[in-house]
N, C-alpha and C positions, 0 to 999 in steps of 0.2 A: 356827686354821682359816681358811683364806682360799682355799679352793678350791670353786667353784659352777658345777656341769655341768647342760647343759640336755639332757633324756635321751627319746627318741621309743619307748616302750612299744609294737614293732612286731616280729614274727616273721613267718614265713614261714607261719603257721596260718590255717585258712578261718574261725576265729572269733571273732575279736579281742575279742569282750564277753567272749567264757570268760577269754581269757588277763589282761586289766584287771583280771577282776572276782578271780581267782587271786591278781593282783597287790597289787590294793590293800582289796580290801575283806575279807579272810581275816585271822583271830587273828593271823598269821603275815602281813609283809606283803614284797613282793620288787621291786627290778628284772631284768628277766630279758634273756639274748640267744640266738640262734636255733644250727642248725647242730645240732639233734639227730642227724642224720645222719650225723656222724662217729663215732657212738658204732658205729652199725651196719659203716661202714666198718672200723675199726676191730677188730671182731669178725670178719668176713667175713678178713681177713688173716690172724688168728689172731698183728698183734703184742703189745705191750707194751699194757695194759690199760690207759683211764682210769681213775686211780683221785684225782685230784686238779686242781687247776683249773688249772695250770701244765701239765700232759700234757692237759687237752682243749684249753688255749692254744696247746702245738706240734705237736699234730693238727690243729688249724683250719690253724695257720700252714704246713703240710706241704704240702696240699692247696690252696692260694691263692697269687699271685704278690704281692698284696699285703694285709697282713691290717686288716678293719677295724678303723676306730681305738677303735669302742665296746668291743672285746676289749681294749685297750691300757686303755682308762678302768677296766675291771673290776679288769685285771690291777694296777693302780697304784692304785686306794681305798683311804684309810687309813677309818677309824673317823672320824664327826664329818663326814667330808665330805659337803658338801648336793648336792641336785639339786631341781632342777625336773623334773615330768613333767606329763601331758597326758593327760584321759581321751577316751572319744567322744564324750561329754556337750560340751568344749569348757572342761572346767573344769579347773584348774589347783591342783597337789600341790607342795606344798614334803617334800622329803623327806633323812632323815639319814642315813648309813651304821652302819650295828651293827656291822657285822660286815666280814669278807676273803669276798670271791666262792668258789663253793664249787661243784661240778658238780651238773647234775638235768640225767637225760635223761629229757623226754618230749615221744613223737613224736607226741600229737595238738595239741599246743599250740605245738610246734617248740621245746621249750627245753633247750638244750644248757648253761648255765649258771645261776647266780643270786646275785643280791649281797643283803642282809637289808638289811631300812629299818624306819625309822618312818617313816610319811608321813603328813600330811594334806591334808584338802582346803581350800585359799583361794580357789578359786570364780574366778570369770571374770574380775574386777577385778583385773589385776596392771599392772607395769609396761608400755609399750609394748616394751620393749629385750626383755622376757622372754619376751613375743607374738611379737616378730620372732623370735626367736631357731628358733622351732619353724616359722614360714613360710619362712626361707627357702632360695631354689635348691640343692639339692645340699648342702645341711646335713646330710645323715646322721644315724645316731643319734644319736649321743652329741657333742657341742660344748661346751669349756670357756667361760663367758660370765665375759672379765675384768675390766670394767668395775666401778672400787671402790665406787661408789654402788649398785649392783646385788648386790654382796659383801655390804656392810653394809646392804643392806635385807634382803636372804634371812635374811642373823642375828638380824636385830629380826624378821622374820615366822614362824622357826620360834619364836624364842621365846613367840611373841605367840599361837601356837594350841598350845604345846604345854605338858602338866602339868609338866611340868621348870621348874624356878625357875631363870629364866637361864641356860639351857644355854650359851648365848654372849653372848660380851661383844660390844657393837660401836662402834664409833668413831662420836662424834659431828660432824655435819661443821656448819664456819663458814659465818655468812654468812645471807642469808635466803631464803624461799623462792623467790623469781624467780630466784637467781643461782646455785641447788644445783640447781632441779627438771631430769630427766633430760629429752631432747630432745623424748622423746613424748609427756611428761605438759605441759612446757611449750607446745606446739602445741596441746595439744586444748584448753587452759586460754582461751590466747586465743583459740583457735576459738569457744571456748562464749562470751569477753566480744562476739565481735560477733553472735552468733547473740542472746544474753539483752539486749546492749544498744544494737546499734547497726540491731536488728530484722534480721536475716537468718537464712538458711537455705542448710546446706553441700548443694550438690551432690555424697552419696556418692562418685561413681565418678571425686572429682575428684580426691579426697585423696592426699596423696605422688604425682602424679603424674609420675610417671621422664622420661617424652618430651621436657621441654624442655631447654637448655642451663641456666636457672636451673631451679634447683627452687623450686616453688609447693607451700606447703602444701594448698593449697584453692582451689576456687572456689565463690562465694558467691552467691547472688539476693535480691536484696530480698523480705521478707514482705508489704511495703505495695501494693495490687495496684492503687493509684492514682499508684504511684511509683515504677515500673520500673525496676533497675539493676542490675548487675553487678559484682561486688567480686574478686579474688585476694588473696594472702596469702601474706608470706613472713616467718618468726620464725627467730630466732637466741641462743641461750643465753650462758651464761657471763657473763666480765665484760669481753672484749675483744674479742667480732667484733664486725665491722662492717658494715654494709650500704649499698653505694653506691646510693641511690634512683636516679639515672641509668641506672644497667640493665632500671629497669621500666619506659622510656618506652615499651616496643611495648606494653604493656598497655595504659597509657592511650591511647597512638592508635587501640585497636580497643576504645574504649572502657569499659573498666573501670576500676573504682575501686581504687587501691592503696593497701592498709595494711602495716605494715611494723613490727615489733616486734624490738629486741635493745641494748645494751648503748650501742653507738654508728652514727649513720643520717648519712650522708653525704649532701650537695646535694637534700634534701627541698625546699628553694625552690625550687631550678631545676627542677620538674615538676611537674608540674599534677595535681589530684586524686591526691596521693600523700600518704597521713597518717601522722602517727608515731604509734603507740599507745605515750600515754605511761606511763610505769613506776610513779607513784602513783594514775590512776584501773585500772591493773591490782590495784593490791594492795587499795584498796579495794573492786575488785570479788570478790576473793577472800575477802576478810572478809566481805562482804555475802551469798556466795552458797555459802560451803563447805560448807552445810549439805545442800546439792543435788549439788554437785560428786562427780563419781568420786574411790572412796576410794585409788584408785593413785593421786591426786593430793594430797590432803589429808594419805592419814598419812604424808607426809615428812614433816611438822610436827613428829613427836617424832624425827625423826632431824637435826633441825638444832640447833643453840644460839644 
C-alpha cells in the first residue's frame, strides 16, 4: 500500500456538521461525494437506472465536460488505501479503505456516493505537508500526496491509533533526524531554537512569506525590550542544499539580523550579522527540549534508524 489521498469532506449541503458527523463519528464510518442530483435526473428521463457506482460515475461524467478527479479517486480505491481527512473542528483523520465505493442517494446531505473507512482521529498535530495539502489554491477535493516520508508516516500513524496489530508495515528511513525532518517540521524546529534560545518572538503574519524573490521563513523581534532588534530566517533541509549568505545582504542593509540554517552556507564571512545556525547546538537543542516540542516533530524519531 503506498497510496495516501488528502480528502476535503465537502458537498453541496447547507449543513456540513450533519454530513461530518454522518461521516465519521457513526458505527459505520464514510467518505462521501456530492451530486445527489443525478439520481433525480436520472429518474425524471426515465433511462437506465443507478444501480451501481460505475453508472452514477457515467451519469456524473454524462452531464459534465470535465468530471471531477474526487470521482476518479472513488472510482480507483483498492482496500488498505489511506487518506487524510478534516473536520470543522480543525482536527485531523487518518483513514483506511474497507471497502469499493458504493452509491447512496441522499438529497439532504447531497450524497451521491460513498467509500466505507475506518478512521480516526489524530487531532491537530500533523505534519506541515499534510496542513498544506488541505490549504491549498484550487486543491479540490480529493489530491494524491506522494511524498514517501508522508507515505510512511500515515503507515506508522494508522498503525499507531489503530486496534490492528500492524496493519502496515513501513520502511524505516536512514540518517538522523535534521537530515529526514520534512520541510515544515524542520522550520518550525529552528523557529522554536531562536524563539527558546536566542530570546525572540515570530512575527505570525510573517511566516512563509511568498512576496519576496527569496523566500524567508520568518520574521523575528527581539523579547529583550532594552534590546531592540530584528532578525529573518531562511532553513534548508536535506543533505545537499546550499545557501549562498550573499543573497541576504538587502536584509542586513535594512537592518536585520540574518540566520541561516541547512546542509551547506556559502560566503557567511563576506556579510555582516549573518549567522550559521550550527548543526550540533540544533540537535542538542532538540534533546533538551522534545519534551515541549510538537509531536509532528518529535515522533519521526521512531521512523528513523
Amino acid at each position: 500500500m503506498d497510496k495516501v489521498i488528502r480528502f476535503n469532506l465537502k458537498t453541496d449541503c447547507e449543513d456540513r456538521a450533519k454530513l461530518l458527523d454522518f461521516c465519521l463519528n457513526g458505527e459505520e464510518q464514510f467518505l462521501v461525494i456530492g451530486w445527489s442530483r443525478i439520481y433525480k435526473e436520472i429518474a425524471n428521463r426515465e433511462t437506465k437506472k443507478i444501480e451501481k457506482f460505475q453508472d452514477f460515475y457515467n451519469a456524473v461524467k454524462n452531464n459534465v465536460r470535465s468530471i471531477n478527479h474526487a470521482f476518479n479517486v472513488f472510482r480507483d480505491t483498492k482496500e488498505d488505501d489511506l487518506f487524510w481527512t478534516r473536520d470543522m473542528d480543525g482536527y485531523y483523520w487518518i483513514c483506511r479503505a474497507i471497502g469499493k465505493a458504493d452509491i447512496k442517494c441522499d438529497f439532504d446531505m447531497d450524497i451521491g456516493a460513498l467509500l466505507p473507512i475506518v478512521a480516526y482521529k489524530v487531532g491537530m498535530d500533523v505534519p506541515g505537508q499534510i496542513k498544506a495539502s488541505f490549504n491549498r489554491p484550487n486543491g479540490g477535493i480529493a489530491g494524491q500526496i506522494k511524498d514517501g516520508i508522508i507515505v510512511e508516516y500515515s503507515k506508522y500513524t494508522y498503525n499507531l491509533y489503530s486496534s490492528e496489530a500492524k496493519k502496515y508495515s513501513y520502511n524505516k528511513i536512514e540518517g538522523s533526524i535534521l537530515d529526514n525532518l520534512p520541510d515544515f517540521e524542520l522550520e518550525e524546529m529552528v523557529i522554536a531554537y531562536l524563539q527558546l534560545e536566542k530570546n525572540y518572538y515570530v512575527l505570525s503574519n510573517s511566516i512563509a512569506k511568498k512576496s519576496t524573490t527569496i523566500k524567508i521563513e520568518c520574521e523575528l523581534r527581539s523579547r529583550d525590550k532594552n534590546n531592540s532588534k530584528k532578525a529573518v530566517l531562511q532553513v534548508k533541509g536535506g543533505k545537499n542544499s546550499t545557501i549562498n549568505a550573499i543573497n541576504y545582504k538587502t536584509y542586513v542593509e535594512d537592518g536585520y539580523i540574518v540566520y541561516l540554517y541547512g546542509p551547506i552556507i556559502e560566503n557567511i564571512n563576506l556579510v555582516e550579522n549573518c549567522y550559521e545556525i550550527n548543526r550540533a547546538d540544533l540537535i542538542k537543542f532538540y534533546e533538551e527540549y522534545k519534551s515541549i516540542l510538537p509531536e509532528s516533530i518529535t515522533i519521526w524519531e521512531d521512523l528513523f534508524i
